[in-house]
N, C-alpha and C positions, 0 to 999 in steps of 0.2 A: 403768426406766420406758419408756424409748423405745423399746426391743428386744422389751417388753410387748406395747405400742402397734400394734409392727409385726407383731408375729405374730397380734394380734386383728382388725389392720384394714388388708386388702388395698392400699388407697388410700394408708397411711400408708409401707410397704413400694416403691411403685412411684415415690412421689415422695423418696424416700430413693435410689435403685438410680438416678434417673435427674437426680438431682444429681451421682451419681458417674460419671455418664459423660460423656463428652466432648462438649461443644458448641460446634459451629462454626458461624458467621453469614456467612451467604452471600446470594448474589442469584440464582443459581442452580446446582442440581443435577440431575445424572442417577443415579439409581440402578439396583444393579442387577438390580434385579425389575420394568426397566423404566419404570418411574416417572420424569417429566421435573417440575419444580417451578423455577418463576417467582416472583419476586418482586414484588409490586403495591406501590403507597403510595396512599392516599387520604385526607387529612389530615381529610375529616372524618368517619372512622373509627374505631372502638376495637375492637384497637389499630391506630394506620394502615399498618403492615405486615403482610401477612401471606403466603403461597405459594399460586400457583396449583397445584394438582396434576393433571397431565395423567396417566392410565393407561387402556388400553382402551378408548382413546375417548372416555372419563367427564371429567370436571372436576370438583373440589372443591377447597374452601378449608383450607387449615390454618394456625396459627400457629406450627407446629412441626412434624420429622417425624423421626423415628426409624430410622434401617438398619437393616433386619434383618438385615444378614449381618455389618456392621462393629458396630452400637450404636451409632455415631455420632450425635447429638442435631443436626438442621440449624434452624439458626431465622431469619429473614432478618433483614436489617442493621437499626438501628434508625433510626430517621428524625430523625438531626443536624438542624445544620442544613447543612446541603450540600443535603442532600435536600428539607428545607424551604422553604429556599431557591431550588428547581429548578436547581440546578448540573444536575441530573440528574432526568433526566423515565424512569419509570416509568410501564407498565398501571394502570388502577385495578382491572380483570378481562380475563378471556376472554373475547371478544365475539363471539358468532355473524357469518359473511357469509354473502351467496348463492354465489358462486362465485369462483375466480381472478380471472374475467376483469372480473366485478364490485368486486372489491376494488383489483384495477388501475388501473379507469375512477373511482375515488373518491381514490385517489392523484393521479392525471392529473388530476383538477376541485380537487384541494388546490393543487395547484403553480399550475396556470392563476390560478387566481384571487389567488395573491399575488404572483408572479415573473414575470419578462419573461429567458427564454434562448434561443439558438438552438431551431429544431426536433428536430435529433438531441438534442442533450444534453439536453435536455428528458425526451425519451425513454427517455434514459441516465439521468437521475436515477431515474426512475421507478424501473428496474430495480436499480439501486444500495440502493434503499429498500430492495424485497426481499433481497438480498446480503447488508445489515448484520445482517437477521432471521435468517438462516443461515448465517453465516458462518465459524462453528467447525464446518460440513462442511468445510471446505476447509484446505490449510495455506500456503495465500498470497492474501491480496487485496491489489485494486489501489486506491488515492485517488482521490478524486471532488476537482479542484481549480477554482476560479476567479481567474483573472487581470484586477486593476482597479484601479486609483485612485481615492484616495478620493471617494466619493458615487456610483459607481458602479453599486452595487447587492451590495456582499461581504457585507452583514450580514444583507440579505435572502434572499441565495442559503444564508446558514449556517443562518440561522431555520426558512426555509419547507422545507428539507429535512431540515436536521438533527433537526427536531421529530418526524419520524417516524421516524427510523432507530431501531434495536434499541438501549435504556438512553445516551439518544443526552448525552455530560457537554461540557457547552458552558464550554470554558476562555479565550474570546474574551477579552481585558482581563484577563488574568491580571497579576499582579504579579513572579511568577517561576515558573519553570519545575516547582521542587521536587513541587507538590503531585501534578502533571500525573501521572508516575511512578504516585504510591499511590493516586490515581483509577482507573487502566487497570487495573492490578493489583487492585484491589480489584474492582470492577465490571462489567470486562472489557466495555464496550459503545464505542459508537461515539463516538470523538476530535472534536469540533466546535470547530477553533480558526484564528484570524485572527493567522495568522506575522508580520504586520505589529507586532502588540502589540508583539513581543518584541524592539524597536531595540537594545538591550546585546547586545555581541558574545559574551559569552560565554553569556547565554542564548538567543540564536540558535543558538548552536551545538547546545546542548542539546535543543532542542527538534528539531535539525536529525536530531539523535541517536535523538528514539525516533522519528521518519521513516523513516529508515536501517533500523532494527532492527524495527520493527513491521509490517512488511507482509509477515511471513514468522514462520511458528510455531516455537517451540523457539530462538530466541534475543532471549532476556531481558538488559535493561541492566542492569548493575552499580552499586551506586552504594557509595560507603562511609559507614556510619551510625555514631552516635554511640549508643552503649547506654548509657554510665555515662562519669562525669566525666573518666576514662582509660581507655577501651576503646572503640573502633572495631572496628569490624567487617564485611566487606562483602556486601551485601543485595541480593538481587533481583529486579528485578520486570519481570512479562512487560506488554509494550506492543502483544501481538500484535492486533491489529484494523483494524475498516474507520474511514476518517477523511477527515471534511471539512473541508478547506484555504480558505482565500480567503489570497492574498497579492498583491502589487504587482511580484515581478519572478520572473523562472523562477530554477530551485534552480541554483544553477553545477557543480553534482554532477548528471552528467546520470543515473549512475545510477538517483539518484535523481526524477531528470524521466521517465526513461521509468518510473517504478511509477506517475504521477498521468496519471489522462483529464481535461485541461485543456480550460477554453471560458475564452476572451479576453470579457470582456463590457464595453459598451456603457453608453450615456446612455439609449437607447431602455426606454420605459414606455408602456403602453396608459393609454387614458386612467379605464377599468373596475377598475387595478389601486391600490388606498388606499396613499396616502401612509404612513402610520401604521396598522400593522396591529392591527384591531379588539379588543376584547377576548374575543371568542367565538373568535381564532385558537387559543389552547392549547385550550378545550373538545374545539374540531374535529379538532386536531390527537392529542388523547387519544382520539377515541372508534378514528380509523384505530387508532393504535397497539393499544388494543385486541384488534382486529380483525384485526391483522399479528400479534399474539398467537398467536391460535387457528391461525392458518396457521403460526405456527415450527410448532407442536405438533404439527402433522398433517405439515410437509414435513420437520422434523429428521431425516437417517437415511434419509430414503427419494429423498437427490439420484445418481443418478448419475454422476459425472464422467467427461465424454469431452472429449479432447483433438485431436480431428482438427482442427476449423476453421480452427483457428487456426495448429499444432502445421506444416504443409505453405507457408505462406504468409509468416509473420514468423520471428525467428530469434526460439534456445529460447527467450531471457529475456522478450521482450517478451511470447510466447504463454504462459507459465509462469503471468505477473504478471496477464493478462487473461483466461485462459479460467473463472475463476469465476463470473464477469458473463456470458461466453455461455452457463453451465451453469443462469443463473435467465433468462436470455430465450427467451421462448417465441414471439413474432413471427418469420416468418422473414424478411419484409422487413426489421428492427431486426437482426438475426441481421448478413446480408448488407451493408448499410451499417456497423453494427459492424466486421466485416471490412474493409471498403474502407476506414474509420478508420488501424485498427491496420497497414494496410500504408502508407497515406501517411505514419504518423509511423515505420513502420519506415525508410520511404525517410530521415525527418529526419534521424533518429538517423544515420544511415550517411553521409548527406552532412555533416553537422555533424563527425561522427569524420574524414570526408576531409579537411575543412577546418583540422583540428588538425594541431597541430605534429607529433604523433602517424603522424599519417592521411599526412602529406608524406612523413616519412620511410619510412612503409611505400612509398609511391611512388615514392621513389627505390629503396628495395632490389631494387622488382621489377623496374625500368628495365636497372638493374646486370644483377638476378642473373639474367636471360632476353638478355641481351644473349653468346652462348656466346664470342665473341672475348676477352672478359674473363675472364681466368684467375684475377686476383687481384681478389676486391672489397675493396678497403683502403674504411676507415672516413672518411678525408680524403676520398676520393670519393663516397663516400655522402652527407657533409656538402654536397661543391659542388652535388652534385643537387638538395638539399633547400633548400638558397637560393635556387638558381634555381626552382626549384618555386613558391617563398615570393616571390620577388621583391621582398625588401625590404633594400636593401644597407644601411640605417641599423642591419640590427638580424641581422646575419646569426648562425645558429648554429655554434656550434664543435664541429670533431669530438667532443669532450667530451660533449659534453652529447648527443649523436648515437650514440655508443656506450654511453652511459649509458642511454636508450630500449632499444636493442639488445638489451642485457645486460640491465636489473632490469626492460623493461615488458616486449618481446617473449620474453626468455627465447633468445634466440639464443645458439648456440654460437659462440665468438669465439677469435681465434689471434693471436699475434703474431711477425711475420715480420720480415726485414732491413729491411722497405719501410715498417713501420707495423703496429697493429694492424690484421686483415683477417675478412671475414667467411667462413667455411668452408664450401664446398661437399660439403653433407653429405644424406643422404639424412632426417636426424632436421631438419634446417633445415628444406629442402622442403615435410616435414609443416608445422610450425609458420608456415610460409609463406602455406600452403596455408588454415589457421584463420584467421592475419591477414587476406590477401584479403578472406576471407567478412565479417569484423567493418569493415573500411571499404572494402566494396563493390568491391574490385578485382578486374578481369576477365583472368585468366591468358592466357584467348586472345589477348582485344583487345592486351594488351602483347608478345605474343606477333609476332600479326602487324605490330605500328608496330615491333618491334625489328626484324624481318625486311625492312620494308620499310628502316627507316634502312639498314642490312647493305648494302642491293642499292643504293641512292643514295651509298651511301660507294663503294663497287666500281664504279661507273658512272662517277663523278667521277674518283676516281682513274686509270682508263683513259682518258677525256679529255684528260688533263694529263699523259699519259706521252709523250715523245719517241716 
């Protein structure tokens, strides 16, 4: 009867063939007949999900869409409650603007009217906004962070920006870490979370985890999952995205400090800006997104990446981690200030490493190893260097732990001699020398000429005091 059914009635036939094909629920897709498909929610809708469909320009709705080339059946997620809830803020459509510069200057009078931040960062949010809208052109972005105490204003800075970032999932007061994971993975939009929540050491670490690993595409956290009463098995999921921080002290992993563009904020409040933000803030905040909509569609695909500005000025990682954000700023005064940003905190980062235990002992090596009278650089002398360098005799370091740097951090070639272990003058050191230097700021010349000049004050002394 149903085989009947299907060969008398075309209709019956297609919803048969398209039960058997595969159906995956997404939030979005690119196909590849061009086609880009958004996921919207408007609860009071039927049904309240459905896909924007961007092609040639055109816009249309579907509640399903079909690949021509795979059969693939795409439907968008259904509206739990996560989404009910607004864990996660979706378009309700594609919403016409007048132009960039217009859609900018409505981003800028969003922020003004809720937030009190410096003038740059300000700026920086703005363009950060756009970033999150684009952000899988790129396979590294940087964190938009804010450092504060509490009443400061961290919940406002997560609010009022977060609310327009691209499927922006607000995990602030989260209870644990676990769900954070199949959030990103699932939804792939922009991370909205206050580090402070997470006081348990061990979910600090975890959340310190998709920090670490998400600001950089192609490497997904592992996690081990439970399928059945006795089977494990290990799962994973990509955390790669843009993400806004509020926390109360800097990361102690500066790697991870230098991926966030931090602003320190203040007590300071205009007296224009509401204690309690209105109830027309989400409206306001849905019609931009909207509107930041229609622009992913038009700018997906058509960003160019150039790496000069940056690329001559700060070393690779920090230009790596931040040329995303100068590839959506279009101001060239924000450009330039941008810039002079990213080289004061390069300066941080380098004097911070000199200041490490690290950065001393590199300081000692190059004392030694430019000093040519010195035949042997024994390790025991490196250490005395690096004390005196430190200047703390309560707490001095042992060659140990000095040739342990040497060996597992700098990678130096290492020998052991009648006198002690020592470190080998080698032309393969040199190079790695040469890398160090540059990583805490040390200048071959400068040490070059202080060793030359001690040389000439040892020689001068010494003939002084000769019979």
């Amino acid at each position: 009867m149903t085989s009947q059914n299907a060969a008398i009635n075309p209709e019956v036939a297609r919803d048969k063939k398209d039960k058997e094909c595969k159906t995956v629920n997404t939030s979005f897709i690119s196909l590849l007949d061009g086609s880009l498909l958004e996921m919207l929610y408007n609860r009071t809708a039927e049904p309240p999900t459905t896909f924007a469909r961007y092609r040639n320009e055109q816009i249309e709705y579907v509640d399903k869409i079909t690949d021509p080339q795979t059969k693939i059946v795409y439907r968008p997620i259904k509206a739990g409650k996560l989404i009910q809830s607004h864990t996660i803020h979706f378009p309700t459509k594609a919403q016409e603007y007048d132009d960039e510069a217009c859609l900018i200057k409505k981003i800028d009078d969003f922020i003004s009217k809720f937030l009190v931040v410096s003038p740059f960062f300000h700026k920086i949010c703005i363009y950060y906004v756009l970033l999150s809208w684009v952000y899988d052109s790129f396979t590294v972005v940087p964190y938009l962070r804010v450092l504060a105490d509490y009443g400061h204003g961290k919940s406002r800075f997560l609010k009022t920006i977060g609310s327009l970032c691209y499927k922006p999932i607000f995990c602030s007061g989260a209870a644990t870490v676990s769900p954070i994971f199949r959030l990103i993975d699932t939804y792939r939009g922009t991370l909205i979370v206050d580090e402070s929540d997470f006081t348990d050491s061990d979910e600090s670490h975890r959340i310190v985890k998709i920090l670490n690993t998400g600001f950089q595409e192609g490497f997904p956290v592992l996690l081990t999952e439970s399928l059945s009463s006795n089977k494990l098995e290990p799962t994973s999921f990509e955390v790669f995205g843009p993400k806004l921080i509020a926390s109360r002290n800097e990361f102690k992993d500066k790697a991870l400090e230098s991926r966030c563009i931090t602003e320190v904020m203040d007590c300071k409040i205009r007296k224009d800006i509401p204690l309690d933000l209105p109830k027309t803030f989400w409206d306001e905040a849905t019609q931009i997104r909207n509107q930041l909509l229609m622009w992913r569609f038009r700018k997906l695909g058509q960003i160019n990446i150039l790496e000069g500005n940056l690329r001559d000025r700060v070393e690779p990682r920090l230009a790596q981690i931040m040329t995303p954000l100068m590839n959506v700023i279009e101001d060239q005064d924000i450009k330039d200030k941008f810039i002079e940003f990213m080289k004061e905190k390069n300066k941080q980062l380098i004097t911070e490493r000199a200041e490490s235990l690290e950065g001393k002992t590199a300081q000692a090596i190059f004392e030694l190893w430019k000093d040519e009278s010195i035949d042997i650089i024994l390790v025991k002398h490196i250490a005395d260097v690096t004390n005196r360098l430190i200047d703390n005799p309560k707490n001095e370091v042992s060659p140990r732990k000095i040739g342990h740097i040497m060996r597992n951090i700098f990678n130096l070639d290492m020998n052991r001699g009648s006198k002690g272990i020592f470190l080998e003058r080698t032309n393969s050191n040199e190079d790695k020398l040469q890398n160090i230097s540059n990583k805490f700021g040390i200048n071959w010349e400068t040490l070059l000429k202080s060793a030359q000049r001690s040389h000439s004050a040892s020689r001068i002394e010494a003939q002084e005091v000769m019979p």
